[in-house]
Every structure is written in C-alpha cells, then in structure tokens.
DRENGU-884522 format. One record per residue (C-alpha): residue number from 0; residue in one letter; x, y, z. Coordinates in steps of 0.5 Angstrom, whole numbers, plus 500, padded with zeros to 3 digits. Layout:
N
     n   res     X     Y     Z
   NUM     A     X     Y     Z
...
//
This chain:
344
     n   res     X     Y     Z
     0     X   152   163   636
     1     X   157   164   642
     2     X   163   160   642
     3     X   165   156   648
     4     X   172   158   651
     5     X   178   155   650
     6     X   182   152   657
     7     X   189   149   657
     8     X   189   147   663
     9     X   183   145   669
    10     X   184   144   676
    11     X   179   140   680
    12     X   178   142   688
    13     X   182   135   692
    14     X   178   133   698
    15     X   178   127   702
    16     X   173   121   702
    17     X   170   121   709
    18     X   168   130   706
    19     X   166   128   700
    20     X   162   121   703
    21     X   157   126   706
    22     X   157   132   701
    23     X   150   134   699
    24     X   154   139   693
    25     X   151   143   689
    26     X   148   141   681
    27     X   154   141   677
    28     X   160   141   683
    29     X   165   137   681
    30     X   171   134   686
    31     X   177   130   686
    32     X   178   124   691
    33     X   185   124   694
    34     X   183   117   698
    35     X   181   114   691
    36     X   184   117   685
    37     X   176   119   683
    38     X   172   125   680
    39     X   165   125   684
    40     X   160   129   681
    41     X   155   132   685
    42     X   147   133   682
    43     X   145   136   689
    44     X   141   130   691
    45     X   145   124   692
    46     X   149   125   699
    47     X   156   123   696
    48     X   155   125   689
    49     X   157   120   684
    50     X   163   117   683
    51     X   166   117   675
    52     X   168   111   672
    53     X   176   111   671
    54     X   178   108   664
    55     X   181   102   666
    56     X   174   101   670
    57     X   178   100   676
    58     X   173   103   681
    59     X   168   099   679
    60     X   165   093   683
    61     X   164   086   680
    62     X   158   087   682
    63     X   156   093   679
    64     X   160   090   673
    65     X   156   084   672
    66     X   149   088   673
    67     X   150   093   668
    68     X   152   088   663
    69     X   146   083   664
    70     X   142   090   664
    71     X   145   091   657
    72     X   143   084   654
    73     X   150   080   655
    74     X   148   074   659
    75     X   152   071   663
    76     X   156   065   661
    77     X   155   067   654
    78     X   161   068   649
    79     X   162   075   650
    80     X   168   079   651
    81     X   171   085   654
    82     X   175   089   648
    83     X   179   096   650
    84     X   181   099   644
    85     X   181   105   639
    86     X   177   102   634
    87     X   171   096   634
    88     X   173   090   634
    89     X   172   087   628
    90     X   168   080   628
    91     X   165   080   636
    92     X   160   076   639
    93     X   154   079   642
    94     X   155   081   648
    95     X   161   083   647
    96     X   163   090   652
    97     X   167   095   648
    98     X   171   100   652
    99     X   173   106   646
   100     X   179   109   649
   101     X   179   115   644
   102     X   172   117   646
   103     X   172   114   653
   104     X   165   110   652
   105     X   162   104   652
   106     X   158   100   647
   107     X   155   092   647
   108     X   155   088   642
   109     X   148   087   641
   110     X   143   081   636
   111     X   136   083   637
   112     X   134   077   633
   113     X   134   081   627
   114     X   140   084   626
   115     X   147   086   630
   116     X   150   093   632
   117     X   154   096   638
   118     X   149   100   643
   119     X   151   106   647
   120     X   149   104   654
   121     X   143   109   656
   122     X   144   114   662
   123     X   139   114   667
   124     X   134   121   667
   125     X   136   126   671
   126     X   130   129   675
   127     X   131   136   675
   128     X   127   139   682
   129     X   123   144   681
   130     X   123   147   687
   131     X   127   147   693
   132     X   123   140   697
   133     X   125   136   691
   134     X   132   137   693
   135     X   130   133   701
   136     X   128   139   704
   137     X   122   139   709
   138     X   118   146   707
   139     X   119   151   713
   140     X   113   156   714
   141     X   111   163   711
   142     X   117   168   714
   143     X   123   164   716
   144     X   129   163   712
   145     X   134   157   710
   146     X   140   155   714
   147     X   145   150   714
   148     X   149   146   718
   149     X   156   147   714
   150     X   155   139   714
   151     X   150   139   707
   152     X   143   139   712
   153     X   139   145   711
   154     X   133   147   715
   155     X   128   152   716
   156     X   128   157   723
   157     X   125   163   725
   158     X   128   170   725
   159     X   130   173   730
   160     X   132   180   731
   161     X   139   182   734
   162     X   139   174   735
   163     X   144   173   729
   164     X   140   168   726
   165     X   137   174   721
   166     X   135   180   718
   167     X   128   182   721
   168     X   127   188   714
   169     X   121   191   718
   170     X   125   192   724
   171     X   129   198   720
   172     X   126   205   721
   173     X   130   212   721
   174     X   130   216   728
   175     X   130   223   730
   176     X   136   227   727
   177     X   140   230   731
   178     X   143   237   731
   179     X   147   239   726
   180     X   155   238   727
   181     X   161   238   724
   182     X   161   234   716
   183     X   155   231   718
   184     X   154   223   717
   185     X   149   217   718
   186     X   149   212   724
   187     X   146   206   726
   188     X   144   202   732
   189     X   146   194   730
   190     X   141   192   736
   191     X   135   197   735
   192     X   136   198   728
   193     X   134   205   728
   194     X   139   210   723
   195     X   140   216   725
   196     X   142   223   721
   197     X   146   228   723
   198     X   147   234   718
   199     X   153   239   717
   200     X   154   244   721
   201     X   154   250   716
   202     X   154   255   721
   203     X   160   259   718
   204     X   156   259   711
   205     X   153   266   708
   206     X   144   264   711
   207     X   138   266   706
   208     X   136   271   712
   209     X   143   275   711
   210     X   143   275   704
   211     X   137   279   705
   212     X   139   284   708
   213     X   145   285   705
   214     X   141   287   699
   215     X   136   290   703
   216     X   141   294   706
   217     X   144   296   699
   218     X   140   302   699
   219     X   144   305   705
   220     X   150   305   702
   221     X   149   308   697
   222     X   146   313   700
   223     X   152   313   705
   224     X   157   313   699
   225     X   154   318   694
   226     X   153   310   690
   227     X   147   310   685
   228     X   147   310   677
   229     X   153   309   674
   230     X   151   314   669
   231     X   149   319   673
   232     X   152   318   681
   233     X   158   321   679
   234     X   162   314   676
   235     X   167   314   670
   236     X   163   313   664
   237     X   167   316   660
   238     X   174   318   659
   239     X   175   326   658
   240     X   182   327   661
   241     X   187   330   656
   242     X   195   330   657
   243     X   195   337   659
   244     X   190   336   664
   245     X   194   329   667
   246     X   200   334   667
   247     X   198   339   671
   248     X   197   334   676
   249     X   204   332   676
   250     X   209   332   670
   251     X   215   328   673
   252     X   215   320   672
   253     X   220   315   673
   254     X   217   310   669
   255     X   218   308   662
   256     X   214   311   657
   257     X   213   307   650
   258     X   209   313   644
   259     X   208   312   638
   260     X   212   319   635
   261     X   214   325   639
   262     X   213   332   636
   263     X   215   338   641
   264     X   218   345   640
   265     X   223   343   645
   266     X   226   336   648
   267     X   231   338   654
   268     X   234   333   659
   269     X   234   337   665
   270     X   236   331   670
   271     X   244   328   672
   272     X   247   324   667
   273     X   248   323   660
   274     X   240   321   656
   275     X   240   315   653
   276     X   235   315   647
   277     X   235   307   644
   278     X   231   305   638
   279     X   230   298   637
   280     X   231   300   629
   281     X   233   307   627
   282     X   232   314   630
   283     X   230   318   623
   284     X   230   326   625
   285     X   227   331   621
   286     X   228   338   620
   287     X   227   344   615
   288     X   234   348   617
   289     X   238   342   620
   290     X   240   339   626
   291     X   244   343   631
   292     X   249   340   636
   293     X   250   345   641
   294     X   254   345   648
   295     X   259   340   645
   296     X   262   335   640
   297     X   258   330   635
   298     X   262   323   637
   299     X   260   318   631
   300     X   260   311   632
   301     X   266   307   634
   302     X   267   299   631
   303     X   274   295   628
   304     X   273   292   620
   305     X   270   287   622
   306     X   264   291   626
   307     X   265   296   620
   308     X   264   289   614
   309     X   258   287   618
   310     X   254   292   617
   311     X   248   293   611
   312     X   251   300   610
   313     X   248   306   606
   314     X   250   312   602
   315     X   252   318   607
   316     X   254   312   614
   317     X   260   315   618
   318     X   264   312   622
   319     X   270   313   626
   320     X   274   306   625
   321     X   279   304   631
   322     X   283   300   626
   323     X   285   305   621
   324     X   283   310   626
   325     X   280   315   621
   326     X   273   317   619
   327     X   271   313   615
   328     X   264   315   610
   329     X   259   310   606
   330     X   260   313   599
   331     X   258   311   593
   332     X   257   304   595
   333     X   264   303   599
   334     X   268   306   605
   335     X   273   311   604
   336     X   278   314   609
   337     X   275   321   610
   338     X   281   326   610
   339     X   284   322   604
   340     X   278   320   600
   341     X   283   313   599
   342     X   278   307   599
   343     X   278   305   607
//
C-alpha cells in the first residue's frame, strides 16, 4: 500500500465572491473566499461550487439550519439542544445537535422508538457524469472541438484552418524539397501547413562517383610509380643493411649514439676539443698487455675529505685529495698517503 504523503503546510488559491459565484470549476478544485472568510468546493456541476460549513456554522442560514435539522427528525419546539464540545453530551434530549469540535462533524441525538443514539447526518450522493453532457454541455457534431469562454461556458465550434479556432491535422502535408544548402533544416508554411525539407549541402565531401575512380585509377599509379606487391615491386620487406654498408654511405654523425658494448682495434678522437666519455655507473677496460697512456698525463680524480669519505671505496681506488694534497690509495680497507704510506 502506498503511503500518503505528509504536508505541513497548504495554501488554498484566494479568489473574490462575484468570481467564484460564476465559476463552474473542476471536480475537486478548491478555493478560499476573500469576501466570506469560506472555502468553496467545486464538483464541476453546481455554478458557484459549494460553500464548507465554517466551525461555529456562522455561514450557515437559519433557514438551512432549521430544514436540516427537521430533515434530521428534531421537531420543532421540542427540547433538543444545540451542544459544541470535544465529547457527547452525557444525558441529551432527542434532537439534540452535536457540533464535535475535535472531528468537526455533527451528530443528532436521535429515538427511533425503540432505543436512542447519536446519528451522523448523510451527505447527499454525488452523481459522477459519465460523459461530458452530464456535466451541462450541449453535445456538438462529429469533428468539431471544445471551447471555452474563460467564464465557465464551454461550446462546441467548428475547425477552421488558419482561422485560430483549431488544428485541421489533415491539413498538414510535406512539400517538394528544395536544393541542398547550407546545414539543411525543415520549415513550414503556419497558413498552408505544408512543411518543407531543405538538405545540407555536401558539396565539399568526397561523393561515391569519386571513391570510385580513385580505386579505379589506382592501378595507373602503380604502373606510374613502379607501386605493386610489397613483396616483389622493390618494397622493403626485410632489413638486410650491415653497419659496413650504412658507413659507406656516411661514417660522420653529430648525433648521440647509445650501444650496448664497443669492440675496436683503434678508438681515436680526431675532432677539437677534449673527448668526454660518461658512464652512468663505471667504465671497466679490459686488456691483455695494459693500459697505455700515451701523449700526456694520467690525472686522477680530485675531491676534499668530505668528497673522499662519501665515497663506497675499494681496494686499488686512487685519488688526488685537495686537503692534504697528496695521492691517496684505498688499501687494504682505509686510505693511506701514497708517497708516505701513513694512513690518509
């Protein structure tokens, strides 16, 4: 079961007496009277609504009053007694009225002759319309449509195309498209009622008529440019240059070169400037006979004692320390001064 949603707060539309005198309304619609102080309910077939019963029944006629109660078996001049409270009255007369302001409904204290009892006063039946003439209105003929006034008064009329009374559906068509232009789009005639279709213009795009004789023309082109099978047409399939082969066309470069290991008879510097060789880790040359320095001096690293202690050192490093400026060696786990052999 669904559960009805909670509202703290509900404003009724205000609206002055001489509007809703002549409102028709639709079932259900409620209002608040400004002129009265009254909610007026609207069941779509009394002009006027119906007016609710205020608690202290203030807007209630003596009139009404009195014919509601008769209709409800108080006779007039008997002993009954109009009661407002939260609770029945404890020892009522018959006739008697009860207004219970906690509910807001009202009982009569009715003897049947046989026994007594309060009685809830039965609300007239509603009659729900089952089609549209229920409701007051004069039928109207096969094709024309519902109007109102604005005033509560509906009518049928006929449909008259461009006249503003209607939409004639039948009077929509679609008409011949016009040459393509620009992003295309639809537009429509709101006196004819014919819609028209304008395309884009593609104009600029590749068309099936020149794909075609691209591929047709393919075959020139190949016979133009020597083009064919990859395979066989002279295309490079496979990789069959060697460095020696590569060099001959060129041995000079500017660029960086990245290798994995050099092995060479010779390895010679023939360009200005002093050649750097820089190793990301260290540079191990291996040889049979030794290593030979030749042309001039073999300079070892220079660095201070605090250079010097944060290296990891091995047996055999060498280094010339600018603190003691000496040549220092790594022997036998320490450093020692090499012309002294005094621990460095």
């Amino acid at each position: 079961m669904a559960r009805l949603p909670i509202i703290n707060n509900l404003r009724v539309v205000p609206r002055e007496s001489d509007f809703l005198d002549r409102k028709l309304g639709l079932r259900g619609e409620i209002f608040f009277d400004n002129d009265k102080n009254t909610l007026r309910l609207y069941n779509a077939q009394t002009i006027g609504g119906i007016e609710l019963v205020k608690e202290d029944l203030s807007n209630v006629t003596d009139a009404v009053f009195l014919a509601k109660a008769t209709a409800a078996g108080v006779g007039g001049g008997g002993s009954g007694s109009i009661e407002v409270s939260d609770t029945a009255p404890a020892s009522p007369d018959a006739g008697t009225i009860w207004f219970n302001s906690t509910n807001a409904r009202l009982y009569v204290y009715v003897n049947d002759g046989n026994s007594s009892q309060w009685v809830q006063p039965a609300v007239p039946q509603q009659t729900i319309p089952s089609s549209i003439t229920d409701l007051g209105i004069t039928d109207g003929s096969a094709g024309q449509y519902l109007k109102t006034d604005g005033l509560g008064n509906f009518t049928f009329a006929d449909v008259v195309q461009g006249g503003g009374g209607g939409v004639d559906l039948e009077a929509f068509s679609v008409g011949t498209e016009n040459p393509a232009s620009g992003d295309g789009g639809i537009s429509d005639n709101n006196t004819t009622g014919v819609f028209t279709y304008t395309p884009p213009d593609l104009s600029s795009y590749a068309t099936t008529a020149s794909l075609t004789t691209a591929v047709a023309n393919s075959g020139n082109w190949n016979t133009a440019y020597g083009w064919g099978n990859h395979a066989t047409q002279g295309y490079l399939t496979t990789e069959a240059d060697t460095l020696d082969t590569i060099t001959s066309r060129g041995a000079t470069t500017t660029n960086s070169l990245t290798v994995g290991s050099i092995t060479t008879s010779d390895l010679a510097d023939t360009g200005l400037g002093a050649t750097t060789i820089d190793s990301a880790s260290s540079l191990t040359i291996t040889t049979v006979d030794g290593t030979i320095v030749d042309g001039g001096p073999f300079r070892l690293p220079s660095m201070d004692d605090t250079a010097r202690n944060a290296l990891t050192a091995a047996n055999g490093d060498m280094i010339y320390n600018t603190t003691s400026q000496k040549i220092e060696a790594y022997q036998n786990g320490s450093w020692i001064e090499l012309d002294t052999g005094a621990a460095a």
